[in-house]
VOSEZA-118553 format. One line per 3 residues: their letters; for each residue x, y, z of C-alpha. Coordinates in nm, 3 decimals, decimal comma, m for minus. Example, Ala and Ser with C-alpha at 12.3 -4.5 7.8 and 13.67 -1.06 7.14 Angstrom:
2
as = 1,230:m0,450:0,780 ~ 1,367:m0,106:0,714 $
This chain:
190
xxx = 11,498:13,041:6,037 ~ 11,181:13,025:6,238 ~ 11,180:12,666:6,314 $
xxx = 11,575:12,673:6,438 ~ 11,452:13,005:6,723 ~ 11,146:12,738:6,794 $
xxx = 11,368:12,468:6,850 ~ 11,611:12,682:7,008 ~ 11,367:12,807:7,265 $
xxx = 11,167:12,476:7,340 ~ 11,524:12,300:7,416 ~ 11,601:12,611:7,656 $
xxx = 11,286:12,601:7,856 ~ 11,275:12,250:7,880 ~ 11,651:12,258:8,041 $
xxx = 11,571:12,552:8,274 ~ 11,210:12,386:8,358 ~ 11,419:12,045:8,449 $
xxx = 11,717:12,235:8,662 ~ 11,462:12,445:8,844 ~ 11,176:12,166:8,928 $
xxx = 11,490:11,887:9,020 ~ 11,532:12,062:9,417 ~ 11,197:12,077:9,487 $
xxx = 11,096:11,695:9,404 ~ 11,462:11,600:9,610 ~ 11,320:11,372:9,936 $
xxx = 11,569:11,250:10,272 ~ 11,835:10,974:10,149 ~ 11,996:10,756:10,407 $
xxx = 12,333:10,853:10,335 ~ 12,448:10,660:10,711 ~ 12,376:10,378:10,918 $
xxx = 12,482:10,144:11,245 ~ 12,507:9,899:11,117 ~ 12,611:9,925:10,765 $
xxx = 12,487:9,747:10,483 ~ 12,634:9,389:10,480 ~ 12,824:9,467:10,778 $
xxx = 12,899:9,135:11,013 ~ 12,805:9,238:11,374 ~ 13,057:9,013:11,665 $
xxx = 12,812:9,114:11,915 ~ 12,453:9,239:11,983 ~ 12,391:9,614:11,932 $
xxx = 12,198:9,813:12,173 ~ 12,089:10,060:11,880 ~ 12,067:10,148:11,568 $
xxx = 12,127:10,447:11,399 ~ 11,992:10,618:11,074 ~ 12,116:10,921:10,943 $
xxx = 11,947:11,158:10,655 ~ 12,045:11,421:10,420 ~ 11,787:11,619:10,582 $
xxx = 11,559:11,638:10,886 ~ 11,288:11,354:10,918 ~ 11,013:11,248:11,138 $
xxx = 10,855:10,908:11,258 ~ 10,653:10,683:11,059 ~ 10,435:10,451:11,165 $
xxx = 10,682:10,176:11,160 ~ 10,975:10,370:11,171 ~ 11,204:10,031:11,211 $
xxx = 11,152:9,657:11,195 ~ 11,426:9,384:11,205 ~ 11,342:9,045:11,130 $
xxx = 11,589:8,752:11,062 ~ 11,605:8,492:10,794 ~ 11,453:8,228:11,070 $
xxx = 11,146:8,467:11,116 ~ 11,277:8,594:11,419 ~ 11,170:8,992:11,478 $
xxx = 11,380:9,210:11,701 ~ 11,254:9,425:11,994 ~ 11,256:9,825:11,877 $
xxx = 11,175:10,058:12,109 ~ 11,069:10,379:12,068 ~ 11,277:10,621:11,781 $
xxx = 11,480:10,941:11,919 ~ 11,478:11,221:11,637 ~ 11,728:11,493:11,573 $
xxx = 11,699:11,631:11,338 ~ 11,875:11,417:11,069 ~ 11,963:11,135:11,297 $
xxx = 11,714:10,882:11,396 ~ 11,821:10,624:11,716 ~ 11,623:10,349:11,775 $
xxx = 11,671:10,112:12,125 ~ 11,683:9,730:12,009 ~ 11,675:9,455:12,166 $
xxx = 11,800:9,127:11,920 ~ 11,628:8,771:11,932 ~ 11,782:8,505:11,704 $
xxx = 12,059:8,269:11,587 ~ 12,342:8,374:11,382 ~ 12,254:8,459:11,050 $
xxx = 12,093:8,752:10,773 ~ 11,892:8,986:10,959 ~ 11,706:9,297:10,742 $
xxx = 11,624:9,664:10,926 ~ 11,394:9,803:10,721 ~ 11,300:10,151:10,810 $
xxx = 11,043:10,464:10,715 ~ 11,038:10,810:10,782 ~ 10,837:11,102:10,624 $
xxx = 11,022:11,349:10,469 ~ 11,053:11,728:10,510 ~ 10,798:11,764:10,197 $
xxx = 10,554:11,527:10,403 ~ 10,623:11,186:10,160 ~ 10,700:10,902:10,338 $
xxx = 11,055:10,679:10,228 ~ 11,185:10,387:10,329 ~ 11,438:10,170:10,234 $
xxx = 11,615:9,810:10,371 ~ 11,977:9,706:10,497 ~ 12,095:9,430:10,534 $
xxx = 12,358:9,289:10,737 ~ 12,438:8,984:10,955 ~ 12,504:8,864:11,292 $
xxx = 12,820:8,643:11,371 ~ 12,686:8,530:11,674 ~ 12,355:8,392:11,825 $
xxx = 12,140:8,688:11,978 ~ 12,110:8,558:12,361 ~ 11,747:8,590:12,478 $
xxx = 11,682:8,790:12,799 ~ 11,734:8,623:13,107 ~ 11,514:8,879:13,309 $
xxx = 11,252:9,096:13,229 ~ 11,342:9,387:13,040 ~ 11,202:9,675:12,888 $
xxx = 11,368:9,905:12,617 ~ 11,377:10,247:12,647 ~ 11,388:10,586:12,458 $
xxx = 11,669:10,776:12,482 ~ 11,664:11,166:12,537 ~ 11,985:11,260:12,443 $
xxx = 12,041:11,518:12,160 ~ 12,419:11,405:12,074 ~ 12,415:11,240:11,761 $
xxx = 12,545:10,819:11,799 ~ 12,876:10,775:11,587 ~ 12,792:10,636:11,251 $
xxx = 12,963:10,486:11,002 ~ 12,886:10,598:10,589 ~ 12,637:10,403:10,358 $
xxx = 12,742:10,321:10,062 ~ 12,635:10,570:9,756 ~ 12,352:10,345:9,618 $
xxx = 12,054:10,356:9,717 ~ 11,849:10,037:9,871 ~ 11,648:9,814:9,634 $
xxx = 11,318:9,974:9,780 ~ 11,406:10,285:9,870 ~ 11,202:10,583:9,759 $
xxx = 11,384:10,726:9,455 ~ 11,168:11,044:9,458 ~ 10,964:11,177:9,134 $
xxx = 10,830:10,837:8,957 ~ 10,980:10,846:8,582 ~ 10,601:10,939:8,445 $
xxx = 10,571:11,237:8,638 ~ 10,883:11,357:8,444 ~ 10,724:11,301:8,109 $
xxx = 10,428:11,442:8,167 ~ 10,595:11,782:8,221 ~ 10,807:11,722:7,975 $
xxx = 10,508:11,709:7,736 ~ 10,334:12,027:7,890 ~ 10,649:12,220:7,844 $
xxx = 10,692:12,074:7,510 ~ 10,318:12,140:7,462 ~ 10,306:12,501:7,563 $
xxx = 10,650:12,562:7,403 ~ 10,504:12,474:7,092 ~ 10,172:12,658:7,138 $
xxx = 10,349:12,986:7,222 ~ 10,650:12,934:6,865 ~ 10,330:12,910:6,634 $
xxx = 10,148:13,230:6,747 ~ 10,500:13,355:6,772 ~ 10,520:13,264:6,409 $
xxx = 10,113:13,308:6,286 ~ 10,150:13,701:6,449 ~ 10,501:13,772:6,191 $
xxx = 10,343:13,645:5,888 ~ 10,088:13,883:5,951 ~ 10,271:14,157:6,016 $
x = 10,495:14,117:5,742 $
């Protein structure tokens, strides 16, 4: 009788001790981009756009782009609001795979990051004159186009897996303490 209430109880606070801890451990996902992942591009962007489940801020290298070839795009300086990062770019390259890989910090101060990648149909002309990208100030959020649901190879998943099993062994742990004085005090008693 005793050892079904234990069991009883240590399944019960190890449920509510999961569902409770799960929203505070959630980090930004990239749930949209421009361009998509494995999207085929006809002509050079201008921008890119990243948008998060949440508000994020800068990293150090918020986004890189570098082609197959070893060719790295121009990025200018990221505009922030609040969920949506836009980033000026200015492409360099033949027709091919490019990656973006991006990295922003998080509202709970971790950084993520993740990759997508796409391609380019045509060859990225070089500047004829010389240009310089800049930031833009506008607050209007670029029109994106939706991610697909999974996640990139690299991207931060959140809590690693052993962080989970160690509280599930301290919960377990104290669960356990707490059922045998529960126990030792009514044999006692009685």
């Amino acid at each position: 009788m005793h050892i079904r209430r234990l069991a009883t109880a240590l399944v019960l606070t190890a449920a509510a001790t999961i569902a409770t801890a799960t929203p505070a451990f959630a980090h930004a996902k990239l749930i949209a981009s421009t361009p998509t992942a494995g999207e085929s591009l006809a002509a050079s962007p201008e921008q890119i756009s990243l948008t998060f489940s949440e508000p994020v801020t800068p990293a150090a290298n918020t986004v890189t782009i570098a082609g197959a070839d070893g060719s790295s795009w121009t990025v200018g300086q990221p505009a922030i609001a609040g969920a949506v990062v836009t980033v000026p770019v200015q492409p360099v390259g033949p027709a091919g795979a490019y990656t973006l890989t991006w990295q922003v910090v998080s509202s709970d101060g971790d950084e993520i990051n993740g990759t997508i990648a796409f391609t380019m149909a045509v060859a990225a002309a070089p500047p004829t004159t010389s240009t310089t990208v800049t930031t833009s100030t506008t607050t209007e959020a670029p029109p994106t186009t939706t991610v697909d649901a999974a996640p990139a190879a690299n991207e931060d998943s959140g809590v690693p897996v052993w962080a989970w099993i160690l509280i599930a062994v301290a919960v377990l742990l104290a669960a356990t303490v707490v059922g045998t004085r529960i126990a030792g005090g009514k044999r006692k008693t009685g």
